[in-house]
C-alpha positions in Angstrom: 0.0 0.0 0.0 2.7 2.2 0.8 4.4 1.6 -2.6 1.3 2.8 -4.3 1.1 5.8 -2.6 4.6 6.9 -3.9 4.4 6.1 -7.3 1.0 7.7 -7.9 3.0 10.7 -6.0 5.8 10.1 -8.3 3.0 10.3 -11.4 1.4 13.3 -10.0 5.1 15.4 -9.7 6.2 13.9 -13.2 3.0 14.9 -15.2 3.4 18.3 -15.3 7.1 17.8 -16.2 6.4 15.8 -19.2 3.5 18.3 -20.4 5.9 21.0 -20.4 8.6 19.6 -22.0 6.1 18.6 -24.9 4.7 21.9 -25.3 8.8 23.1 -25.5 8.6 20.8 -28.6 5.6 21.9 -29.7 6.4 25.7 -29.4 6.3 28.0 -32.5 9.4 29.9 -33.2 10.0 33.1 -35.9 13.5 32.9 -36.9 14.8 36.0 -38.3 17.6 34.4 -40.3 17.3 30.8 -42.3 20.6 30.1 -43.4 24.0 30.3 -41.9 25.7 27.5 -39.7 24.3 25.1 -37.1 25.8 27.4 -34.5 24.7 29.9 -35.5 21.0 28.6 -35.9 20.5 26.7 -32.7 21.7 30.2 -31.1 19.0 32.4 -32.8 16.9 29.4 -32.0 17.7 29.4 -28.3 17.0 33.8 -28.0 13.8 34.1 -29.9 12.2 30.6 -28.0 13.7 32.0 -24.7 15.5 28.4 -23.7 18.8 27.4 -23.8 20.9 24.1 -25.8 23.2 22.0 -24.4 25.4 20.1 -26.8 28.7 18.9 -27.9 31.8 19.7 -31.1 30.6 16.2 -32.2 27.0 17.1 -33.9 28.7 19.4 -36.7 28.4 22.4 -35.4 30.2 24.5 -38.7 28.2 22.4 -40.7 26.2 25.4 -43.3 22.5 25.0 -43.2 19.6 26.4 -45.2 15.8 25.7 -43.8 13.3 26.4 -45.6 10.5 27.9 -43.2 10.7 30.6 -40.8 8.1 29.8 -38.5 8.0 26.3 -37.4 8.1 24.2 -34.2 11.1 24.0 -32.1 10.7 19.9 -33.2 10.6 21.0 -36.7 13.4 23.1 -36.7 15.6 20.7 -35.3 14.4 17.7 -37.6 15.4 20.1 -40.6 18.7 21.3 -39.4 20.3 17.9 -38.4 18.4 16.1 -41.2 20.5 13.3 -42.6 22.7 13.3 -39.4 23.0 10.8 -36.7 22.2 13.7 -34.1 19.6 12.9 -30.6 18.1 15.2 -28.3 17.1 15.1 -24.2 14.4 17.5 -22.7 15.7 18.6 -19.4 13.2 21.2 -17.9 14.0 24.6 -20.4 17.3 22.8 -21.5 17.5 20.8 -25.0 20.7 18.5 -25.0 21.7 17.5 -28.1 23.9 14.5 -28.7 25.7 11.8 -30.9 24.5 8.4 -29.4 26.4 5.6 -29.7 26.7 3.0 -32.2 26.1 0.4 -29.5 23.1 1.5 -28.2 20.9 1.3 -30.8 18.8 -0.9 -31.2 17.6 -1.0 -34.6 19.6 -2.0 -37.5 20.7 0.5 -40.0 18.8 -0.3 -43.1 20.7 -1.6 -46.6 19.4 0.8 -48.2 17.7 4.3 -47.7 16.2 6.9 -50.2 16.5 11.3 -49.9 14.6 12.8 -51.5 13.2 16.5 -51.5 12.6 19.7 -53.9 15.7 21.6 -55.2 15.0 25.6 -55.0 16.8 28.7 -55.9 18.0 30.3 -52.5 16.9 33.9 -53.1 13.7 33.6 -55.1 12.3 29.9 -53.5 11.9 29.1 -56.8 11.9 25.1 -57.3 14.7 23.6 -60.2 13.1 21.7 -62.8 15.6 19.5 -64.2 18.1 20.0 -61.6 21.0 17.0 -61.1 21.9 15.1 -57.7 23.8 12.7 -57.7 26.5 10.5 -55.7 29.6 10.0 -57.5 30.7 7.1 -54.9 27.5 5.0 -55.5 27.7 6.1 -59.4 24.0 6.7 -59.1 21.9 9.8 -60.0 18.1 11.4 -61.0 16.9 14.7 -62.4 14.0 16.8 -60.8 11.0 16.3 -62.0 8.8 19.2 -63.8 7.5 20.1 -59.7 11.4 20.3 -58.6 11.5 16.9 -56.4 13.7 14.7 -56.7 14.2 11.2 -55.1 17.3 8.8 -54.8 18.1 5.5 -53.1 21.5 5.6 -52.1 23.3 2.9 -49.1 23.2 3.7 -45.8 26.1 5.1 -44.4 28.5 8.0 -45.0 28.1 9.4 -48.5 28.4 13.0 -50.7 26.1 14.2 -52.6 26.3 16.6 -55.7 23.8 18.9 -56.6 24.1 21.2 -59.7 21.8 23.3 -62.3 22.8 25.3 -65.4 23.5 29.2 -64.3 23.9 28.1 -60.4 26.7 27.4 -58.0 26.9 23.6 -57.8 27.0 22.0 -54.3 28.5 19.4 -52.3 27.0 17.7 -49.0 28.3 15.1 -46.6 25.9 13.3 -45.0 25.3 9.9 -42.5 22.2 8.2 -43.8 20.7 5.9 -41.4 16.8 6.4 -42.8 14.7 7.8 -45.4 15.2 11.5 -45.0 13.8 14.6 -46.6 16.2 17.1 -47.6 16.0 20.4 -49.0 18.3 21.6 -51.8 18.9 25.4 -52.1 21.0 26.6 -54.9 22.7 30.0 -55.7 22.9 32.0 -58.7 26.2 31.6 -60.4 28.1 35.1 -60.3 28.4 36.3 -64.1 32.4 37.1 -63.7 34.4 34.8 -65.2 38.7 34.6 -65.8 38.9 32.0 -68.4 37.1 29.1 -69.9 38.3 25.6 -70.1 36.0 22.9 -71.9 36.3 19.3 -70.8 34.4 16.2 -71.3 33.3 15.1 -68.1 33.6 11.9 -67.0 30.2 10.7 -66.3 26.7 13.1 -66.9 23.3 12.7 -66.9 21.8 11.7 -70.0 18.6 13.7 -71.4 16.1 11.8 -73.1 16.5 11.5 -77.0 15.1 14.7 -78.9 14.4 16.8 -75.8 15.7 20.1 -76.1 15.6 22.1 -72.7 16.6 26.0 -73.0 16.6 28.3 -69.8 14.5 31.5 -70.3 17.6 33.4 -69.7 19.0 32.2 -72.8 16.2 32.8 -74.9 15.5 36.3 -73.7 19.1 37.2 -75.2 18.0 36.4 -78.6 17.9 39.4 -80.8 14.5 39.3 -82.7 12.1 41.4 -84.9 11.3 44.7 -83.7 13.6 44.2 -80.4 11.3 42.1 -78.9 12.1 39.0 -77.2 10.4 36.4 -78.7 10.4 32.3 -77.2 8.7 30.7 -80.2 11.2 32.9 -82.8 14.6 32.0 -80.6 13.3 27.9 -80.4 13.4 28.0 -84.8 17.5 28.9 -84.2 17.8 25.6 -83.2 18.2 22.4 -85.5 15.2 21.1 -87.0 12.7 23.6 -86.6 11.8 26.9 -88.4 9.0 29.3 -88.5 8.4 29.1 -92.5 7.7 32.8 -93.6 10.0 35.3 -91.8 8.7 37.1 -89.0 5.9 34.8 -88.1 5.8 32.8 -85.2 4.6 29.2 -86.6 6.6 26.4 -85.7 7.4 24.1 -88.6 9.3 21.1 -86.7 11.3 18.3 -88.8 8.9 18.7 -92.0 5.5 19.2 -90.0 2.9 21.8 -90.3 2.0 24.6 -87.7 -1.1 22.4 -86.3 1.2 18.9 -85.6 2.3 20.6 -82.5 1.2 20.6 -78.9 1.7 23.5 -77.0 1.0 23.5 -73.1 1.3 26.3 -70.6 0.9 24.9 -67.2 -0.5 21.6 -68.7 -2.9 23.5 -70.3 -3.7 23.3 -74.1 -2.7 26.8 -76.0 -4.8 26.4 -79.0 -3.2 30.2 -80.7 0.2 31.2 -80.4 0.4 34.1 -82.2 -0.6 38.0 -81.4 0.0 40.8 -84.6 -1.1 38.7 -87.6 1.7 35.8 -86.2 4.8 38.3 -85.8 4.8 38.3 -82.0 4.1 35.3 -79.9 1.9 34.9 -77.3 4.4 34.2 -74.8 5.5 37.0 -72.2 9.3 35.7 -71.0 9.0 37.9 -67.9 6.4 35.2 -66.5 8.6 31.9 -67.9 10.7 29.8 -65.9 11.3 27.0 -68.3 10.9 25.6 -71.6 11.2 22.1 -72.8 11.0 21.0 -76.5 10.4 17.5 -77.7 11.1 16.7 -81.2 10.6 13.3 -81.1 10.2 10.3 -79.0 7.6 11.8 -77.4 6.8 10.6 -73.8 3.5 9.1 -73.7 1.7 11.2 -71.0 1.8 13.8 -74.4 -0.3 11.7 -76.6 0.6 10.8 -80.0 2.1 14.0 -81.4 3.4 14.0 -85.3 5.6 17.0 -85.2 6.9 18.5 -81.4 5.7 18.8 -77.5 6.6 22.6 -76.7 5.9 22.0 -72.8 6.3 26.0 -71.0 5.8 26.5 -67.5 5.3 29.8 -65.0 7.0 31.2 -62.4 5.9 30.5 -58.7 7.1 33.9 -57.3 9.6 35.0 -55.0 8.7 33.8 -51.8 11.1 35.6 -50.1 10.9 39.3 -51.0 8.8 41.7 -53.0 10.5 42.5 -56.6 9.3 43.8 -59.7 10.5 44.9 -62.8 9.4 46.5 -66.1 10.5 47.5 -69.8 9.3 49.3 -72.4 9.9 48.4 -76.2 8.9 49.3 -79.7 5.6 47.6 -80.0 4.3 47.3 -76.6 5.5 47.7 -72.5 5.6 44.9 -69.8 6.1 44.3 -66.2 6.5 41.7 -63.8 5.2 41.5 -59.7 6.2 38.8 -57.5 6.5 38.3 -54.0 5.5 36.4 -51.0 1.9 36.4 -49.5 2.0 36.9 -45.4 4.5 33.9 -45.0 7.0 32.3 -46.7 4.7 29.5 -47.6 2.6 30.8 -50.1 3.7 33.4 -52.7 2.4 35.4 -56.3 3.6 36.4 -59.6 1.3 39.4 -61.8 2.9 40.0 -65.5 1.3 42.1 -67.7 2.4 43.1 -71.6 0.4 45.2 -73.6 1.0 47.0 -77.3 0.6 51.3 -77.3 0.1 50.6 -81.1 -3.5 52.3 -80.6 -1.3 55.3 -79.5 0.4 55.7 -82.4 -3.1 55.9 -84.9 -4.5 58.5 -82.6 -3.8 61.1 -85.4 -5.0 59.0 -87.9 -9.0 58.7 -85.7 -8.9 62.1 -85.4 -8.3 62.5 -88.9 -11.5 60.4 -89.2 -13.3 62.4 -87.1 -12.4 65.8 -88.6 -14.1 63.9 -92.0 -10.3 64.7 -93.2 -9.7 60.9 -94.1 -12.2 58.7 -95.6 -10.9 55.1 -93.5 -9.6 54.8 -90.1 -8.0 51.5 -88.7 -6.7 50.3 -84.8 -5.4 47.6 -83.5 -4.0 46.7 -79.6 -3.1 43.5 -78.1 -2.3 42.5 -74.3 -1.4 39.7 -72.4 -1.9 39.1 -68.8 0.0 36.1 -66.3 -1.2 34.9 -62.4 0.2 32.7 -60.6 -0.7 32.0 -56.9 1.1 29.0 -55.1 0.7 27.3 -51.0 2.8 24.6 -49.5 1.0 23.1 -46.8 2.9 22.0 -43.3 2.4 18.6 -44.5 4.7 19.7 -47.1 1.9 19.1 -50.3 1.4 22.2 -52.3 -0.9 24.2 -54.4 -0.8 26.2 -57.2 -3.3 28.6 -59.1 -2.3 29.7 -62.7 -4.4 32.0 -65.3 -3.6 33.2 -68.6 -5.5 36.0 -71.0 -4.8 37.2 -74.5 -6.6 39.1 -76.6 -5.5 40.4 -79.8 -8.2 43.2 -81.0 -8.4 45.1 -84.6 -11.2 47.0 -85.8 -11.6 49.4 -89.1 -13.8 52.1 -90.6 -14.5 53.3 -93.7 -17.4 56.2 -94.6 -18.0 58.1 -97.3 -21.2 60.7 -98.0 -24.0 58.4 -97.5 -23.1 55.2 -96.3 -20.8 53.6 -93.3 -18.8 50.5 -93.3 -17.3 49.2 -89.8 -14.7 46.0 -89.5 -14.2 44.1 -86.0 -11.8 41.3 -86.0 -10.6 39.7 -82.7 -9.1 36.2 -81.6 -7.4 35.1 -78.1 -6.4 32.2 -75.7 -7.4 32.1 -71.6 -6.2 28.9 -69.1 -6.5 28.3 -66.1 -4.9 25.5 -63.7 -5.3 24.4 -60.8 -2.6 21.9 -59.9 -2.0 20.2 -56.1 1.2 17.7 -55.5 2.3 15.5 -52.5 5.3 13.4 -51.5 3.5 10.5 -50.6 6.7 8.3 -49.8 10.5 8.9 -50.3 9.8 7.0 -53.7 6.7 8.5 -54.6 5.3 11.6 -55.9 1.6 12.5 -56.6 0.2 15.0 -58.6 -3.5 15.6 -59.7 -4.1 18.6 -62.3 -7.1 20.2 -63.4 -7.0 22.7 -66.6 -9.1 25.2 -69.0 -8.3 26.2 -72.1 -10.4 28.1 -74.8 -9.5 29.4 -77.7 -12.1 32.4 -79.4 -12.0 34.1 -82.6 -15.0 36.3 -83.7 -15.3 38.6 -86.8 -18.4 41.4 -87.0 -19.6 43.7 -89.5 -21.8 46.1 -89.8 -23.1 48.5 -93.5 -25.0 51.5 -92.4 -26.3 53.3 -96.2 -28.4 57.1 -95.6 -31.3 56.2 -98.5 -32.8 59.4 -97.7 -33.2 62.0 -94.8 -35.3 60.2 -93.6 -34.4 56.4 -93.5 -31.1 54.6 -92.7 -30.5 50.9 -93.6 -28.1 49.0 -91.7 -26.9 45.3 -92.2 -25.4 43.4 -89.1 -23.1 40.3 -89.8 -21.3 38.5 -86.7 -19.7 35.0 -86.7 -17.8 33.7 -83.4 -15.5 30.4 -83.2 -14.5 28.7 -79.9 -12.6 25.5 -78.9 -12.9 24.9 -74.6 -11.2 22.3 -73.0 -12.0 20.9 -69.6 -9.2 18.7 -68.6 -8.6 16.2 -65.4 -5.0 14.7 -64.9 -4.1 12.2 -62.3 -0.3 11.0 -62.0 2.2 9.4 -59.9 6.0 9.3 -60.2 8.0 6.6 -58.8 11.6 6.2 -58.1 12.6 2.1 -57.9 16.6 2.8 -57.8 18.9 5.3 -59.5 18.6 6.1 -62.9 15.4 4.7 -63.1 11.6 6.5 -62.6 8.0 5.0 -63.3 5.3 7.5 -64.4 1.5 6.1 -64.6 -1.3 8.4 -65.1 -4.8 8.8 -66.1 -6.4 11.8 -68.4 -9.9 12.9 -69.2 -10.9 15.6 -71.3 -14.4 17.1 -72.4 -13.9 19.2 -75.8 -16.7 21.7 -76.6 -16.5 23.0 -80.7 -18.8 25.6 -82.0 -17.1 26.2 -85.7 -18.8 28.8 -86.2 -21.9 30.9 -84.3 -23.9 33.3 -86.6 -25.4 36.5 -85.3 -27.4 38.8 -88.3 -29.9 40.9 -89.0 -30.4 39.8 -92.2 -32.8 36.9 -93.6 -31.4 33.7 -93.2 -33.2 30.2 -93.3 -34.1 28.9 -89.8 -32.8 25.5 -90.0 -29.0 27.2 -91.4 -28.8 29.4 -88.0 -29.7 26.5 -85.9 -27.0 24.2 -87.6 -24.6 26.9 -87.2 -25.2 27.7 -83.6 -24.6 24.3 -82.5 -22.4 22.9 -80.4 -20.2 19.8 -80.7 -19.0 18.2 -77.5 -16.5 15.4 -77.4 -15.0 13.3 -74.6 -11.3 12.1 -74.6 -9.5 9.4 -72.0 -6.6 8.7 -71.8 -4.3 5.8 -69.5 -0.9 6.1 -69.9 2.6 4.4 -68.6 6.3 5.8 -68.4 9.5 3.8 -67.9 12.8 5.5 -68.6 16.1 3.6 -67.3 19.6 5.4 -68.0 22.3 3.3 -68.4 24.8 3.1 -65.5 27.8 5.4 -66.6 
């Protein structure tokens, strides 16, 4: 009886002990700095949560760390800066002891195998990598992010480097002591532009691209001079071998022999049924909102469908999720700018572009012309463009993103001489929307489900107005309107088995809406004609689909 009574007073003193040292774990902290060494982090750790560390030179301690969130638990932040290392903590009232245990008292056998895996991102923008490499030159193994910047690679337990590098960034090199499956973050810095010299060697061992892809950074592109000074994607991608825009100064891709409509081109996975503003001189495609742009000219992969000439596959930028920047230019046919920044938190952030022509500007003498009866016609034309982009990662680490695209290209004439009136509308654009949300839903495997919009308008209107008399006018009305509209619902998952090797499997299904051509008139038409004319055509497309793509070991 007596032993009883002490341990439920042993129970009763220990509860509260226990509590608090959870809700130490549990506590959020605002760091004002993210990066920087693991000194350095557990002491701005230790001031802005008000408690104090304990720990050892053995756990790394000039080891250079970049975390990825701000505001986080005191667990979290410790699970990200020692992640990959063999590093244990005790809770002792407001004191956090951090240690190396050792090898002999665990219990648990280190695993043959373990995977990393994670999102590469650019440092200063949290932009993710697409197509980024990491690798580990002692296992000889390596993969390549995936269009959503993760990546994923089973490596051997143990003590092992890993390489990670990207085109216009500063490569990097980490040591690490796997014991698990561990998510790691990859944060990469711009390369600096100064260079002494230039020595070109052929490396050892690299990562092969798949046959007739051709990736080009939107840096690269925007360098290319073009018509009128204004940089152009679809104009710099016919420089390149096997592809050329047919007439000069238009914007139609003729790939390997193929015709302008033997090409599928997708911004954010959404079908772009038009890319052309000006009559085909300009494309549709402001580079201030790109981030990358990957061109298949054969050997298509299937989640593309069966494709007879090229895959142009463009995507958006996130935004800058860690500071508010913006930027603008003006050139000879029109003026853009660009918006991006981080919403509240580092978690979610935006990008706004806008491009639009000031051609309308320069015929303002001409309408007035028109309208002083000084000049018999009068013709306009304007064209904008307009890019959104919203994006969230969740504490789960699962993200969303919101993407939206409008262009319009608008020209109208006018002709009138004593008695009669003659007016000319033409008009034609593209709008998408997607709505895309991914998840990590093992170190191996990568979800993604994607639902897009696209339509695609064109509409032409006329209208005669003739003075018989004084005393009655006749006018004649005339308006035809074409539309394509997409609905589109992708399901995918990507899966690593081993190095050098990834499994895609997906499902598509897609609802096509056609109206060729929807009359609007005044005049006397047949009833049965209007009726056929005004009718819609609505299709429905599914598609299963299955990736495997090995790389040889080097």
């Amino acid at each position: 009886m007596l032993l009883l009574r002490q341990i439920r007073k042993l129970l009763f003193l220990r509860a509260p002990l226990l509590l608090a040292q959870q809700a130490l774990l549990q506590k959020q902290v605002e760091l004002d700095k993210t990066a920087g060494t693991v000194q350095e982090l557990l002491q701005e750790l230790s001031r802005k949560g008000s408690f104090t560390f304990s720990y050892g030179n053995n756990i790394g301690l000039q080891r250079q760390v970049t975390l990825q969130h701000k505001s986080q638990t005191v667990e979290a932040h410790l699970q990200e800066l020692f992640a990959g290392q063999q590093v244990a903590y005790l809770l002792r009232e407001n004191k956090i002891i951090l240690y190396v245990p050792a090898k002999s008292q665990t219990n648990n056998p280190v695993p043959q195998k373990v995977t990393v895996s994670g999102y590469v991102t650019d440092k200063a923008t949290g932009e993710t990598l697409i197509g980024a490499t990491v690798q580990a030159p002692a296992s000889r193994s390596g993969v390549v992010s995936n269009q959503y910047g993760f990546y994923s690679l089973t490596l051997p337990a143990g003590e092992t480097t890993l390489q990670v590098s990207y085109i216009g960034y500063q490569s990097q090199t980490l040591s690490l002591h796997l014991q698990r499956d561990t998510t790691l973050a990859l944060p990469l810095t711009a390369a600096s532009t100064t260079m002494n010299a230039v020595t070109v060697t052929a490396p050892g061992q690299q990562q092969l691209a798949p046959a007739g892809l051709l990736s080009m950074p939107v840096e690269r592109l925007q360098r290319v001079p073009t018509l009128l000074g204004e940089p152009d994607l679809i104009k710099a991608l016919a420089l390149t071998p096997g592809v050329t825009t047919g007439n000069e100064g238009t914007t139609g891709l003729l790939v390997r022999g193929g015709t302008q409509d033997q090409n599928l081109i997708l911004l954010d996975e959404a079908t772009v049924y038009n890319a052309a503003h000006l009559f085909g001189f300009v494309s549709i495609f402001n580079s201030d909102a790109l981030k990358k742009v990957d061109m298949y000219k054969g050997g298509f992969p299937a989640r593309f469908g069966g494709r007879l000439s090229s895959v142009l596959d463009i995507t958006m930028k996130e935004g800058n999720n860690q500071e508010l920047k913006g930027e603008a230019s003006i050139g000879l046919i029109s003026s853009r700018f660009n918006l991006e920044g981080p919403i509240g938190s580092d978690r979610t952030s935006f990008m706004f572009s806008g491009r639009a022509s000031y051609l309308s500007l320069l015929l303002l003498p001409r309408y007035f012309d028109f309208k002083r009866k000084s000049t018999a016609s009068y013709y306009n034309y304007h064209l904008y463009d307009l890019n959104g982009k919203v994006n969230h990662q969740f504490k789960d680490g699962s993200r969303l993103f919101l993407s939206i695209y409008n262009g319009t290209d608008f020209w109208n004439a006018q002709e009138k001489n004593s008695d009669e009136l003659t007016k000319l509308q033409l008009g034609w654009g593209n709008t998408t929307a997607t709505a895309r949300y991914s998840r990590v839903l093992h170190p191996k495997l990568f979800y993604r489900s994607v639902l897009t919009h696209s339509q695609y308008r064109y509409h032409l209107t006329g209208e005669n107005r003739f003075q018989e008399s004084e005393s009655n006018q006749i006018t004649s009305t005339y308006a035809t309107q074409s539309t394509v509209r997409d609905w589109t619902w992708r399901n995918g998952i990507d899966y690593f088995p081993g190095a050098n090797h990834q499994v895609k499997l997906g499902s598509e299904i897609t609802n096509h809406v056609f109206q060729p051509g929807a009359i609007r008139t005044n005049s006397a038409l047949d009833t049965d004609t209007l009726q056929r004319a005004n009718q819609q055509i609505g299709a429905w497309e599914y598609v299963l689909y299955a990736e495997d793509e090995a790389l040889p070991l080097p």
